[in-house]
C-alpha positions as CSV (number, residue, x, y, z in Angstrom):
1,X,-14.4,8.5,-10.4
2,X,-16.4,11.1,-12.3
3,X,-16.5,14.7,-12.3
4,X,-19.6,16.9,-13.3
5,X,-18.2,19.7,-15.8
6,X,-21.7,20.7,-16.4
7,X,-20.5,24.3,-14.8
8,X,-17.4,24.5,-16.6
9,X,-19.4,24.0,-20.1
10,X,-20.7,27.3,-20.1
11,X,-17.6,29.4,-21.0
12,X,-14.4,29.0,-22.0
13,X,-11.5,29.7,-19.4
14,X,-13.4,28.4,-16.2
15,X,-11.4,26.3,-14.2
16,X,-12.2,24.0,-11.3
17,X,-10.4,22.2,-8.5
18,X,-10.7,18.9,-7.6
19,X,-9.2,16.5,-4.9
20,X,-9.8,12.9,-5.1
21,X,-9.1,9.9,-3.0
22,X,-10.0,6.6,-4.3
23,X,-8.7,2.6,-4.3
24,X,-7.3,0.2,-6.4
25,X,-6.4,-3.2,-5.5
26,X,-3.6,-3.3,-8.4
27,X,-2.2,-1.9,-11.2
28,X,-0.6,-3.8,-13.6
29,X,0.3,-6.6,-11.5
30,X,1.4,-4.4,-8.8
31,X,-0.4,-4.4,-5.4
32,X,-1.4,-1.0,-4.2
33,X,-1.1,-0.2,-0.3
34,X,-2.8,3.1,-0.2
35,X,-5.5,4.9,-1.6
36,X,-4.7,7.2,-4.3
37,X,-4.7,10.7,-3.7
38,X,-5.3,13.6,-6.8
39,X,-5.0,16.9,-6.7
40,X,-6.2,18.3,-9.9
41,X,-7.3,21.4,-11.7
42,X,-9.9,20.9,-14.7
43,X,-9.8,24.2,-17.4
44,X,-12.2,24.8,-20.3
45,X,-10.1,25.3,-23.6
46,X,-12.7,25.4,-26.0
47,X,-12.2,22.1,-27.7
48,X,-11.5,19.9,-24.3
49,X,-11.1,20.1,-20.7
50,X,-7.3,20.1,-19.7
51,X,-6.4,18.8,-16.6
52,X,-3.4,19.8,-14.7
53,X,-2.4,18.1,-11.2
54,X,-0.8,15.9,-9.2
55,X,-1.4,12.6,-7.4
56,X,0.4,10.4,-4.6
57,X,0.1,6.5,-3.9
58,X,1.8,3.7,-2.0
59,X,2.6,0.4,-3.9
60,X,4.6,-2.7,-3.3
61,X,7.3,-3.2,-5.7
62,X,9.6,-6.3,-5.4
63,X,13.4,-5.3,-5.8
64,X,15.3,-6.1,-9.3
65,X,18.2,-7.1,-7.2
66,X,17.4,-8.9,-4.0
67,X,13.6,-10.0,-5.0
68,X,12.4,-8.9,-1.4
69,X,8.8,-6.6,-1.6
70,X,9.1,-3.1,-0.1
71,X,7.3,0.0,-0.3
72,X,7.2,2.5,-2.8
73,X,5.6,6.1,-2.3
74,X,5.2,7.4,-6.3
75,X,4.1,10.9,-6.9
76,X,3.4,11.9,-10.2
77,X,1.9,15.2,-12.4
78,X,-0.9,14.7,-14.4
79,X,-1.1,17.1,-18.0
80,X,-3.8,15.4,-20.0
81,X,-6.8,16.3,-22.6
82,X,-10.5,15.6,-23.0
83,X,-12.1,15.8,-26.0
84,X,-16.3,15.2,-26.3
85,X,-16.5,11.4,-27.6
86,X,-17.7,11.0,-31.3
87,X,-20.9,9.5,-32.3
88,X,-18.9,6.6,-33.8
89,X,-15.7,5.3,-34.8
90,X,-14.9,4.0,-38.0
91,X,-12.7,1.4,-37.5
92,X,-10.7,1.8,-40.6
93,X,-9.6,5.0,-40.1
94,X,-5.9,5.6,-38.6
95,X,-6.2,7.4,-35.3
96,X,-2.7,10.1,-35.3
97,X,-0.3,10.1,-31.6
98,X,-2.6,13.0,-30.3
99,X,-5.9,11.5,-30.7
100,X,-4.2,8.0,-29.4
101,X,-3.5,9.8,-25.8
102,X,-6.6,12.4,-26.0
103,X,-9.3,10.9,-23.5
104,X,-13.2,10.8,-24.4
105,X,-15.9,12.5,-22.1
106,X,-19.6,12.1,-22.9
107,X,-22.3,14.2,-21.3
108,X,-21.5,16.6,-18.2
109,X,-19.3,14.4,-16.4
110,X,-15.3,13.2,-17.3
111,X,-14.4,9.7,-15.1
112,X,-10.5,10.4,-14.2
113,X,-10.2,7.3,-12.8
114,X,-8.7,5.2,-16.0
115,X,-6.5,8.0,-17.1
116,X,-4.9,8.2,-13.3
117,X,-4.1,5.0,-13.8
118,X,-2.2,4.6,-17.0
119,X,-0.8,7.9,-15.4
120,X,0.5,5.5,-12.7
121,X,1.2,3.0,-14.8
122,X,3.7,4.4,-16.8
123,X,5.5,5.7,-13.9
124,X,6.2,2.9,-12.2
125,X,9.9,2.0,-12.5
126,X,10.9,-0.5,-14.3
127,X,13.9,-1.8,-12.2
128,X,12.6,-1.2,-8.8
129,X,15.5,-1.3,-5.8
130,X,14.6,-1.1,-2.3
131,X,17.4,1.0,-2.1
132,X,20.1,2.4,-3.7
133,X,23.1,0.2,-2.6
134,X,21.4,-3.1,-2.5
135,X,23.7,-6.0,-2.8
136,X,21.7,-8.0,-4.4
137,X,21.7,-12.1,-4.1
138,X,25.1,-14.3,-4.0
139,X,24.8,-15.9,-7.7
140,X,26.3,-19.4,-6.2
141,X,24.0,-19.7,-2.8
142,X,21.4,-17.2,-3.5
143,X,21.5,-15.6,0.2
144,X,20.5,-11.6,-0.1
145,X,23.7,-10.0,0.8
146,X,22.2,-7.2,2.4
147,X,22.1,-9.6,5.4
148,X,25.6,-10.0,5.3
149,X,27.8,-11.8,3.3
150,X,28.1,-15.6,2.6
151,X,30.8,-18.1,3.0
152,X,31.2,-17.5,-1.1
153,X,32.2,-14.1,-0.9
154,X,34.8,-14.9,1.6
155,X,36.1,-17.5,-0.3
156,X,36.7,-16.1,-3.7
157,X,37.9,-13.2,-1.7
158,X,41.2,-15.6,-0.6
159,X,41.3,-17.2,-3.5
160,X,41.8,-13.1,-5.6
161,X,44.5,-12.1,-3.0
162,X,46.5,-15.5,-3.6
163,X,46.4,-15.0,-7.4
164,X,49.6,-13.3,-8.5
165,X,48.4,-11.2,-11.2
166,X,45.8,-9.7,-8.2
167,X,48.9,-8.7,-6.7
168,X,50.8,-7.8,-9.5
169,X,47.5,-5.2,-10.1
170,X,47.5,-3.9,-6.4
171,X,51.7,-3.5,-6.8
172,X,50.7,-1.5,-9.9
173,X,47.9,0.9,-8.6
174,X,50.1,1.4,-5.5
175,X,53.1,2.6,-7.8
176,X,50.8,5.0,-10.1
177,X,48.6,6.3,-7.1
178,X,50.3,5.6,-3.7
179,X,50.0,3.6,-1.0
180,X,47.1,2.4,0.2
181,X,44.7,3.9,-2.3
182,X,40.6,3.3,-1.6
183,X,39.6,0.3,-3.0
184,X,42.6,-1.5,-3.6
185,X,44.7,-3.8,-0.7
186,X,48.0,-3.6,0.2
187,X,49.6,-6.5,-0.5
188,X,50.6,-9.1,2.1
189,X,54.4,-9.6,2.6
């Protein structure tokens, strides 16, 4: 996606807004749903362009807990440099943290497409959930419990209340915080 600067050359301190809306099919392994929409605002400081903005995309993320795909809506604010591209690069020389995320221009126009994505893909969560409070998958059957719960969980359930520290625990709580607390069962007589 490139934008013509060509006006903004002429004198430091012009600014100019952009919106964009472009696709990708993925980033990063990740499918994206919808196209990605940039809001951005591109200022002459002399020795770059910075640009300032925002963009918004849809993508389909499979949950860390449950593996099922869902949708993911990821808004993100873009602060990034562009420098004019050298002549040529020696490649023995060691490039310092600034130059390493400083992007290149050459001639009147700067392509933002690139640096939107490794915008976006930084921002992707790394542990995706589809939502807060999934239950994730029963480690003996592998049924996603946010469907319910499986004969397993019922089972080791009975088998906790029979065991007599269990209710040695519950007989505890109940002494130090009272009777029926939250999260603890009275035990059976």
């Amino acid at each position: 996606m490139l934008i013509s600067i060509r006006d903004l050359k002429r004198q430091t301190g012009l600014k100019k807004e952009v919106s964009l809306k472009f696709k990708f099919k993925e980033i990063g392994g990740v499918e994206v749903l919808s196209p990605v929409e940039a809001d951005l605002v591109i200022e002459n400081r002399g020795v770059g362009f910075k640009i300032t903005g925002t963009y918004r995309v849809k993508l389909k993320l499979r949950c860390r807990r449950c593996l099922e795909f869902f949708d993911y809506e990821l808004t993100g604010a873009i602060d990034e440099m562009y420098t004019k591209k050298p002549y040529h690069f020696d490649e023995k020389i060691k490039l310092t943290k600034e130059e390493l995320s400083t992007f290149y221009y050459h001639g009147d126009e700067i392509n933002v497409r690139e640096m939107i994505r490794q915008n976006i893909l930084v921002s992707i969560p790394p542990y995706p959930l589809c939502k807060p409070d999934c239950k994730g998958l029963c480690p003996v059957c592998g049924k996603n419990l946010n469907y319910g719960e499986c004969e397993h969980v019922k089972e080791k359930e009975e088998e906790i209340e029979e065991n007599p520290f269990y209710r040695l625990y519950v007989r505890l709580m109940e002494e130090k915080y009272g009777k029926g607390i939250k999260g603890h069962k009275r035990e059976k007589r």
